[in-house]
C-alpha positions in Angstrom: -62.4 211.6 28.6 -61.2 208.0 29.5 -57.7 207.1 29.9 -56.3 204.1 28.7 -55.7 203.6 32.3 -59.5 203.7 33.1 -60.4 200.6 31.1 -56.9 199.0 32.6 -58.2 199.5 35.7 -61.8 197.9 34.8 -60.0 194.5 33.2 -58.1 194.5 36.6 -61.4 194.5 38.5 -63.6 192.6 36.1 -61.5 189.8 36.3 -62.4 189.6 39.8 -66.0 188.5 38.8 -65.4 187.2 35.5 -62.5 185.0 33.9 -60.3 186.7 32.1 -61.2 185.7 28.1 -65.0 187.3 29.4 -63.6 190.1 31.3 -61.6 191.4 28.3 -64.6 191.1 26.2 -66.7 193.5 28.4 -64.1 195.8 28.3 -63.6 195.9 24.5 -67.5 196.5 24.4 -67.0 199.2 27.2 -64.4 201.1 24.9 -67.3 201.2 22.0 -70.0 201.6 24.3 -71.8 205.1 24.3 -71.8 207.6 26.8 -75.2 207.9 28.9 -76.3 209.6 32.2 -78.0 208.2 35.2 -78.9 209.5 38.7 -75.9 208.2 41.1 -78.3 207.3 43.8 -79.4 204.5 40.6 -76.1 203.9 40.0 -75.7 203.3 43.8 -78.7 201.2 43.8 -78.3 198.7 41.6 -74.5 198.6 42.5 -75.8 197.6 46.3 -73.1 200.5 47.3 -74.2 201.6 50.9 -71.3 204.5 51.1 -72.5 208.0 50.9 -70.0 210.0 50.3 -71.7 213.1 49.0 -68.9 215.6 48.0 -68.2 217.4 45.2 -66.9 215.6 42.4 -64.3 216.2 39.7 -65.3 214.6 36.4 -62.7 213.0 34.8 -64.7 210.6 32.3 -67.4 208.8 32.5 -67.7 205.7 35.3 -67.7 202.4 33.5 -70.5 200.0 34.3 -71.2 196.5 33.2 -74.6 194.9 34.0 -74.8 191.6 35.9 -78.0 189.5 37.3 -76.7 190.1 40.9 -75.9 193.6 41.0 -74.5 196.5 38.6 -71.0 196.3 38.8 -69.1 199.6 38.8 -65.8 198.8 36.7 -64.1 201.9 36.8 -65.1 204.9 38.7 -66.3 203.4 41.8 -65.1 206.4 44.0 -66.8 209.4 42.0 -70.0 206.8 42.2 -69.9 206.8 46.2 -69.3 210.8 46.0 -71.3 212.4 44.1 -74.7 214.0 45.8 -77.7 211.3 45.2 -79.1 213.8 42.5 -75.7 214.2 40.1 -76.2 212.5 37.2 -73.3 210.9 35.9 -71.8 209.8 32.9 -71.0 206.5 32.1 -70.2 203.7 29.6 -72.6 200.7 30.1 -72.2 197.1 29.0 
């Protein structure tokens, strides 16, 4: 389940990338967005992240994700991304 403080924490970060009018759009379409699985080593991929964690992870809600022509952006849930074995597939919410 996501927190309210989940999608807090996405705004915070989005609006790193994106001004803040756009940024709170992405996260009102996050909150409506469906919950899918990918592989993490795609998530990973697209995201450009190079840490491997590889641990076990708890799964507290799904990672939020918001699609970019650079690189996927990992909104919220950037931790249990670089953790998880290559082969876990996550849930997430993508935009």
């Amino acid at each position: 389940m996501i927190e309210d403080a989940d999608y807090a924490e996405a705004l915070d970060f989005l609006t790193l990338h994106y001004n803040k009018e756009a940024a709170e759009a992405l996260v009102r379409r996050l909150r409506e967005a469906p919950v899918v699985q990918f592989k993490a080593v795609n998530i990973r991929r697209a995201a450009k992240i190079t840490e491997w964690g590889m641990r076990a992870v708890n799964d507290f809600g799904p990672v939020l994700l918001v699609r970019n022509s650079n690189a996927l952006v990992v909104a919220a849930g950037y931790d249990k991304v670089a953790n998880a074995f290559p082969s876990d597939r996550l849930d997430c919410k993508i935009v």
